[in-house]
C-alpha positions in Angstrom: -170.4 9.8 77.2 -170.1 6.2 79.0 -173.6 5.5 80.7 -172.2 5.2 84.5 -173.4 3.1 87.1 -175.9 4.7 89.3 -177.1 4.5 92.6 -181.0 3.0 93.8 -181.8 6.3 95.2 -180.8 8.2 91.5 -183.0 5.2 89.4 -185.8 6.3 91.7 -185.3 9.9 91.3 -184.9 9.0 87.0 -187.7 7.0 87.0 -190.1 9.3 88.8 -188.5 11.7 86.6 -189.8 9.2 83.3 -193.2 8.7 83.8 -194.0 12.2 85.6 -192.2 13.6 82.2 -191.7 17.8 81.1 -190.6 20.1 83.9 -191.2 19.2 87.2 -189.9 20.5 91.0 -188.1 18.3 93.3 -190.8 18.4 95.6 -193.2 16.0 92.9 -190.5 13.8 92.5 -190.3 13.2 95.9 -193.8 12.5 96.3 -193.8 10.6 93.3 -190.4 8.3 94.5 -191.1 7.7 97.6 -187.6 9.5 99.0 -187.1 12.5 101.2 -187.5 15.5 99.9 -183.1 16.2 100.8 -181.9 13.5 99.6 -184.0 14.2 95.9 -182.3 17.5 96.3 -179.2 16.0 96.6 -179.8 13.5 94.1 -181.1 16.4 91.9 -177.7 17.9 91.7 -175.5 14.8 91.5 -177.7 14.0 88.2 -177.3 17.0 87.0 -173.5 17.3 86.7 -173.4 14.0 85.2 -175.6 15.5 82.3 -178.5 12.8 83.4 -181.6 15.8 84.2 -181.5 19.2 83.2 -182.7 22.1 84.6 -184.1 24.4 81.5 -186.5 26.4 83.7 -185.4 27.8 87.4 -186.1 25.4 89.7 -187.8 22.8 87.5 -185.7 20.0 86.2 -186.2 17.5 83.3 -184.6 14.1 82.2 -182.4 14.1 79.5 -181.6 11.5 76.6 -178.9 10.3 78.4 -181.1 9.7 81.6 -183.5 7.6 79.9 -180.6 5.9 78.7 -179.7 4.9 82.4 -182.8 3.1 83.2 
């Protein structure tokens, strides 16, 4: 898959993602980058169909391969 170009708001949400690292809930990374706790949910989701976080628990997300591939 081609890395694709992604927005300031989704490296935030990737790099809180990074260096807060396992399974985490939306509501850390939003703490942790600084965004609104929406627009990480949003984010969340767009990231997710693009294959760039995973969710392998319910409501707990990780970052994949290809997300750390992004930063």
């Amino acid at each position: 898959m081609a890395e694709k170009t992604i927005t300031t708001e989704e490296k935030k949400v990737l790099t809180a993602f990074n260096s807060i690292g396992g399974n985490t809930t939306p509501k850390a990374v939003a703490e942790v980058s600084g965004l609104d706790s929406k627009i990480v949910t949003n984010v969340i989701k767009s990231l997710k169909e693009n294959g760039l976080i995973d969710s392998p628990v319910r409501c707990r997300y990780c970052i994949t391969e290809a997300g750390k591939n992004n930063l």
